[in-house]
Steps between C-alpha positions, in 0.01 A plus 500: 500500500508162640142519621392586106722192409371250700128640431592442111592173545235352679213708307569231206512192790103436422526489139815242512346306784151479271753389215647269711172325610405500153761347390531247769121394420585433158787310541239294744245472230755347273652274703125381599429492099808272442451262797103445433578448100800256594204267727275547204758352203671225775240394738195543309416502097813273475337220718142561316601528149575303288549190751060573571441425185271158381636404172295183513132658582562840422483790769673552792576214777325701829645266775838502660695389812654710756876398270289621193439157365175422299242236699178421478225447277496858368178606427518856342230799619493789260608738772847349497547431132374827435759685760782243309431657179462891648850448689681323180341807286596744744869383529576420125448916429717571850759207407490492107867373515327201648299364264334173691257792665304506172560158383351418876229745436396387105456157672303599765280687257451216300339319796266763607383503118468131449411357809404753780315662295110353446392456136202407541321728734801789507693595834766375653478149723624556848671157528626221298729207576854492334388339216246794430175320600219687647460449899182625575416651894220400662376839464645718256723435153572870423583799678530861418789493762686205195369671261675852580825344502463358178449851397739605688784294330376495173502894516874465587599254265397685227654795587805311540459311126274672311325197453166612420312171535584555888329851510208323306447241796543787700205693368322183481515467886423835580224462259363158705504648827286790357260253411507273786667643789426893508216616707327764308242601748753520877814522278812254536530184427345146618791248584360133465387363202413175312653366191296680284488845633251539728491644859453259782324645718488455912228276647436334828726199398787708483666485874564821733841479483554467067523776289302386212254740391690810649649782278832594684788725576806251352298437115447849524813682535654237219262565276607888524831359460423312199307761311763717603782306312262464176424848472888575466467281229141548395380822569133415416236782648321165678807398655561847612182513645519163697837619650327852626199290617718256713721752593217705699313188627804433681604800607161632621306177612725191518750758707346553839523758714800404705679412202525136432320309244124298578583171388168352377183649372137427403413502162368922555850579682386439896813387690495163643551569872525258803612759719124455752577175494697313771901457486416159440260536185785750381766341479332189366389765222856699469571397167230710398502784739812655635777798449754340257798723473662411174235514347439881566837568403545315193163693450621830566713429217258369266308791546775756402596309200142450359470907577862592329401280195156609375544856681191493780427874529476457872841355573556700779214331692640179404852572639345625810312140561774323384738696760254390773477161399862460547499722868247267600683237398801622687373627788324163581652209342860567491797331623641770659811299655633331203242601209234330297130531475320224741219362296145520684371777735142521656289807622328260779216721619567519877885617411599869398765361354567217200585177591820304292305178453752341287857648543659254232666722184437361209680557207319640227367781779894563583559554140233746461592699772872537379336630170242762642727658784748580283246662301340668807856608583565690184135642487534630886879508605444711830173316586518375856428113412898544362419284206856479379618370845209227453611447183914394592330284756262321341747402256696405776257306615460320173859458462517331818159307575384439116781466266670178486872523446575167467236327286328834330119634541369649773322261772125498490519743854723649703726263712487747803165397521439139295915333527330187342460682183846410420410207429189533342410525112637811312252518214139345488209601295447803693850611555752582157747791494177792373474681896878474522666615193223758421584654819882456520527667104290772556688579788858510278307703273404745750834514679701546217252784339570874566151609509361310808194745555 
């Protein structure tokens, strides 16, 4: 009789030690969810907005101390203003009892429109100074890379407003790069352009170690992540088919076959190697050829997203590459003693193995990677990689080596790695609060949903 007792009890021991572990994870998830949104509304939008904003010029002011003060002579790239006016969008529809999101984002709108924005010749101009006057490069005035985040933003505003001048502008830059940028014969898009449109092209005058002339990985995967955000917004057949087309090209050629992203390209899509050369000629070239880690995470991502929104019928392939993008990633340029993704690798040809060439974490990457492991965690929980565990520490490791308690922001890198990034400048034109927030809400989103899968 005792025997039968003691059998009964512990025959239900699994079931309330699953319920238990449930449980437990949830109340994990939740306290994660609270702790990441408290960072986001305390040492992040409220430093940015509305104290970012240039009443005088118009736009956004892009360049602040380490103590978040505004110096400089603030010269404003459309990559910045544009991620201003996608993060102030975003925000206003998560925090509509806050209403200096969209009063941030309506002016930042209003500067993409009237200045960024080129009347004359159509697209947007990669740089001006504060007052809004035209700094032409040496080489290039317009990229498709600028020009995607103007989509990108404008896409978001109006889904935030309803304005629909925005989603005109929007069409009209989709509608610019079509003309200009796309390639219709090798597919993708050409990067550098002049004023009026057209492609510069790469000559002998253009040094080995410049990009000009190159289609690449980084325009690539934002203009899937631009065309992505219209067609929420704009569900035009054209749209969907430039999402689908970028959406393969960089799954199935920009993708190689270890899993990390080919940086540069001719104009028919062959990769820019330096990998016969000597260590010397490569890592005077690295900018253009090497294994960058965030950027086949944040990728990964991309990838899903573009493939959830217009509904690619193969989106089991493209989990598959983006689950090996991220292994790769983690099985060869991961932190594994206090997290974070290190920033360059290199397959030299007499190693077997890669090669951390620059173990420096930079932010944006860091961000990323909090984003698409918690994604990979809730797509594979039992997977051996343990994405969940990789997850709690990398947003450990943010907490400790990127966030700045004291003065708000995150440093430009890690200070395990770079400690003089405490003092260095919190925002510049290539650094606002896009990689950051993106990746800290979507992760409160995803902690606090029930359906994870």
């Amino acid at each position: 009789m005792l025997k039968y007792k003691i059998e009964k009890a512990f025959r239900f021991l699994p079931v309330i030690f699953v319920l238990s572990c449930a449980s437990e994870k949830s109340n994990d998830r939740a306290e994660l969810a609270t702790a990441i949104e408290k960072s986001i509304t305390t040492e992040l939008l409220n430093k940015w907005y509305p104290a970012s904003m240039d009443k005088e010029y118009g736009g956004f002011l892009s360049t602040w101390t380490f103590d978040f003060k505004p110096t400089g002579e603030q010269d404003k790239m459309i990559v910045s203003q544009s991620r201003h006016v996608w993060t102030s969008a975003k925000a206003s529809e998560v925090y509509q009892d806050q209403p200096h999101f969209k009063e941030c984002a309506s002016h930042g709108f209003k500067f993409l429109k009237d200045v960024m924005w080129d009347k004359t010749n159509g697209g947007f101009h990669q740089l001006v100074d504060r007052q809004g006057n035209v700094k032409s490069g040496a080489t290039e005035e317009k990229t498709a890379y600028g020009n995607s985040f103007g989509i990108y933003a404008l896409a978001a505003y109006y889904h935030a407003t309803g304005d629909t001048s925005a989603l005109e502008l929007a069409k009209d830059a989709f509608m610019w790069l079509e003309k200009h940028s796309h390639d219709p014969v090798y597919k993708g898009y050409f990067q550098h352009m002049k004023m009026d449109g057209s492609v510069i092209k790469r000559d002998n005058t253009v040094a080995s170690t410049q990009e000009t002339g190159y289609k690449d990985q980084n325009s690539s995967i934002h203009l899937l992540e631009a065309f992505t955000e219209l067609y929420q917004v704009w569900p035009d057949s054209l749209v969907a088919e430039r999402v689908k087309e970028m959406l393969t090209l960089i799954r199935d050629t920009i993708v190689n076959d270890k899993g990390s992203l080919v940086l540069f390209f001719q104009p028919d899509w062959t990769p820019v190697s330096f990998r016969d050369s000597s260590e010397a000629v490569i890592m005077k070239h690295h900018n253009l050829d090497h294994v960058s880690f965030g950027h086949d995470v944040e990728t990964a991502y991309l990838m899903l997203e573009a493939s959830h929104a217009v509904g690619i019928k193969d989106h089991t392939r493209t989990i598959e590459i983006g689950k090996k993008m991220v292994d790769h990633a983690l099985d060869n340029g991961w932190d594994d003693k206090v997290g974070g993704f290190y920033d360059e690798g290199y397959y030299f040809k007499d190693k077997s193995d890669i090669t951390i060439i620059r173990d420096t974490k930079n932010w944006w990457a860091q961000a990323e990677g909090l984003n698409t492991l918690l994604i990979m965690a809730d797509q594979f929980p039992n997977d051996e990689h343990q994405y969940y565990e990789k997850f709690k520490k990398m947003w450990q490791y943010i907490n400790t080596n990127l966030i700045d308690h004291e003065h708000g922001e995150w440093y430009s890198g890690g200070l395990d790695k770079e400690p003089q990034q405490k003092t260095a400048l919190k925002g510049h034109i290539w650094k606002a609060a896009y990689h950051q927030y993106r990746a800290m809400a979507n992760c409160v989103q995803r902690l606090r949903s029930e359906k994870t899968h």
